[in-house]
C-alpha positions as CSV (number, residue, x, y, z in Angstrom):
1,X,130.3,92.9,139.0
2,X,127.2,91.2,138.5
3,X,124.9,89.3,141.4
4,X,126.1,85.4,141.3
5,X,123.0,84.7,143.7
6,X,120.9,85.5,140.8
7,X,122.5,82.7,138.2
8,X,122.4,79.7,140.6
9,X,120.6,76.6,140.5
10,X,117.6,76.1,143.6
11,X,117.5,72.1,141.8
12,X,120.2,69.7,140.6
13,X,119.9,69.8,137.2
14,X,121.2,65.9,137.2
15,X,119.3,64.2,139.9
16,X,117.0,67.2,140.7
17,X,117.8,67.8,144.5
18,X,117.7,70.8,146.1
19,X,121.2,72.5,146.4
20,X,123.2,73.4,149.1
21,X,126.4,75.3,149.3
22,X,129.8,73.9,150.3
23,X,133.4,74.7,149.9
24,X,135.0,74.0,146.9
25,X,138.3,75.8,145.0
26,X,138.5,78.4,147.3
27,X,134.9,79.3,147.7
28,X,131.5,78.9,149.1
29,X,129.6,77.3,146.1
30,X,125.9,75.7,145.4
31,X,126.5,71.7,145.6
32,X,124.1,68.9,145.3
33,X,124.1,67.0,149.0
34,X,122.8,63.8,146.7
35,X,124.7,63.5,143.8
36,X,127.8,66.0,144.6
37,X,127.2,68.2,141.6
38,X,129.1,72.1,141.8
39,X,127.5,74.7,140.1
40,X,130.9,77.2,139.0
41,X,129.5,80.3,138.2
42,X,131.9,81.0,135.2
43,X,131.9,84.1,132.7
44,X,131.1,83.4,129.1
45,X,134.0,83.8,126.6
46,X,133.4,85.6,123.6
47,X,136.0,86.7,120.7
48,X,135.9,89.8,118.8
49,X,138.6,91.4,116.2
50,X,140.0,94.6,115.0
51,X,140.2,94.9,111.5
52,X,141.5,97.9,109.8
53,X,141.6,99.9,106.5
54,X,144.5,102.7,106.9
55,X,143.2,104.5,110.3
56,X,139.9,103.3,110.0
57,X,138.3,100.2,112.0
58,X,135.4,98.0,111.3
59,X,132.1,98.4,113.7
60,X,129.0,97.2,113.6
61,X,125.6,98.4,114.7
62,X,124.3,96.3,116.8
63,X,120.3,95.3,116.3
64,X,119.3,94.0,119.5
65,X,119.3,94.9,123.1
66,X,121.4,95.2,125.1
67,X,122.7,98.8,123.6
68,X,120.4,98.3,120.4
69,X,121.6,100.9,117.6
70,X,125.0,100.9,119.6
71,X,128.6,100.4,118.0
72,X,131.2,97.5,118.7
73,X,134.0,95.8,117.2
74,X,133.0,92.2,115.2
75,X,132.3,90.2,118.4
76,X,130.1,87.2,119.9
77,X,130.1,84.6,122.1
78,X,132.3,81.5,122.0
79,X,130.3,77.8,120.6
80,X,130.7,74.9,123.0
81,X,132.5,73.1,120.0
82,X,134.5,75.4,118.3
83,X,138.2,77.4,119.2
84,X,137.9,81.2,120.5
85,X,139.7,81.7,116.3
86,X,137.0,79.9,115.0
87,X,134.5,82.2,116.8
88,X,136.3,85.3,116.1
89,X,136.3,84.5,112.4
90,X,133.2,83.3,112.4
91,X,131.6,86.4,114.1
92,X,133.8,88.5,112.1
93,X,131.8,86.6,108.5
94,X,128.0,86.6,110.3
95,X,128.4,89.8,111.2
96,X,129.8,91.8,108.5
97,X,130.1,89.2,105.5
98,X,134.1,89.9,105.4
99,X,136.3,86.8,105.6
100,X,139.6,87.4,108.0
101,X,143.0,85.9,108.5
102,X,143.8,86.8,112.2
103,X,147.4,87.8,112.9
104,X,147.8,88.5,116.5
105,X,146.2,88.3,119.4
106,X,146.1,92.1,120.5
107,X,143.5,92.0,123.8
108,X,142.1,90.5,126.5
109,X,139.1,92.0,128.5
110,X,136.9,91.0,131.1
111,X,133.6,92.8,131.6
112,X,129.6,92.7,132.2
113,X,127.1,92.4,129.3
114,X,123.9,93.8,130.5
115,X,122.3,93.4,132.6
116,X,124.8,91.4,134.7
117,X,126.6,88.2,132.1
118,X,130.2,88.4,133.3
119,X,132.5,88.0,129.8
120,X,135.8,87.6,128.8
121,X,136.4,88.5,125.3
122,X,139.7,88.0,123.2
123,X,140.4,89.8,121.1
124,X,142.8,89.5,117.6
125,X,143.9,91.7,114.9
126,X,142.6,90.7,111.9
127,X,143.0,91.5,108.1
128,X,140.3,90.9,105.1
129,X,140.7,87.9,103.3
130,X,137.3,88.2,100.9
131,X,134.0,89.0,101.1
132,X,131.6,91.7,100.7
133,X,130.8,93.8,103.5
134,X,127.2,93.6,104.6
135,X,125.8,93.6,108.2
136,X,124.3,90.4,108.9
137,X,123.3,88.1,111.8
138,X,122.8,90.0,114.9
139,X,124.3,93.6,113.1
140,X,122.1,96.7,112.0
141,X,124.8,98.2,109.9
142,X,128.6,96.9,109.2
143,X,131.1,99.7,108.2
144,X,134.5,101.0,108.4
145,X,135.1,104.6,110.4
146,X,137.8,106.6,111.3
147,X,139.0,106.4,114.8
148,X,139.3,109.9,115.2
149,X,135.1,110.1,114.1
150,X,133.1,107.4,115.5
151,X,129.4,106.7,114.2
152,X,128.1,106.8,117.4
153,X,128.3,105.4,121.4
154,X,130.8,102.7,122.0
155,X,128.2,99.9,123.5
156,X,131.1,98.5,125.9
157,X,134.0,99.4,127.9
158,X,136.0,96.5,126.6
159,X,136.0,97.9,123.5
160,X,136.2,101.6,124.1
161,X,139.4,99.8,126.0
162,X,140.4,98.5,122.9
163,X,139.5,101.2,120.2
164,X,141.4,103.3,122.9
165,X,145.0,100.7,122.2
166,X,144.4,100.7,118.8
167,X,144.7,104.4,118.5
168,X,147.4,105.1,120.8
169,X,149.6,101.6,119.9
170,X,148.9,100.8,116.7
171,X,148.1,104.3,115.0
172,X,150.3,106.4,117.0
173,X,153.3,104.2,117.8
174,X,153.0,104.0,121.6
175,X,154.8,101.0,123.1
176,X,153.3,100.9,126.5
């Protein structure tokens, strides 16, 4: 899992002391002596969805680093004022111009986006509502493939974990 040491605070960011550590929930945590401030060093939640046309599944290529020309499912990181639906559908429209309904939540997965962001991403099963399909936002290319031919490396294990359900739950009628 990734290094908390090198995501916390050496200053307050209210009143600008330096921190300390104390107890608190369980474990040793930086704390401002001045003001009482806890830093919680929390992963970032992100939503993601699998949408699928017969026994093939929408990926895009992803544009940037990390794992730049890399394949995922439709995903991003959560928006302070928004629900993790709203970010799912939203990601789902930046990233490859298709507008979903989401019908079930099918997934959730913890993991680490390089080089060490813990992440939680939830994942829903989704189906197209409109669009055109077009990668957009943060996504080189935007495309349905069969699960039984990728277009290329998987960037993350959350969602070789999921591609991996899909096929075995959804495609092949495993009930685990």
């Amino acid at each position: 899992m990734s290094e908390p040491g090198r995501h916390r605070f050496e200053y307050c960011p209210k009143c600008r002391n330096e921190l300390g550590e104390r107890f608190e929930g369980g474990r040793l945590r930086p704390c401002c002596p001045g003001c009482g401030y806890v830093q919680y060093l929390n992963p970032a939640p992100g939503a993601g969805v699998v949408l699928l046309r017969g026994r093939e599944v929408c990926l895009v290529q992803r544009r940037f680093e990390p794992k730049m020309g890399q394949w995922t499912l439709p995903t991003g990181f959560m928006e302070w004022d928004e629900s993790i639906e709203e970010t799912a559908r939203r990601e789902v429209r930046e990233e490859t111009g298709l507008e979903v309904e989401l019908t079930r939540l099918f997934a959730v997965e913890t993991g680490i986006l390089p080089p060490d962001q813990p992440v939680i991403v939830v994942f829903y099963l989704g189906r197209e509502r409109g669009g055109d399909l077009q990668a957009g936002d943060d996504a080189a290319d935007a495309g349905f493939y069969s699960l039984d031919d990728l277009p290329g490396t998987i960037a993350f294990a959350a969602h070789r974990n999921v591609l991996e359900r899909v096929r075995s739950e959804l495609l092949n009628g495993d009930s685990k």
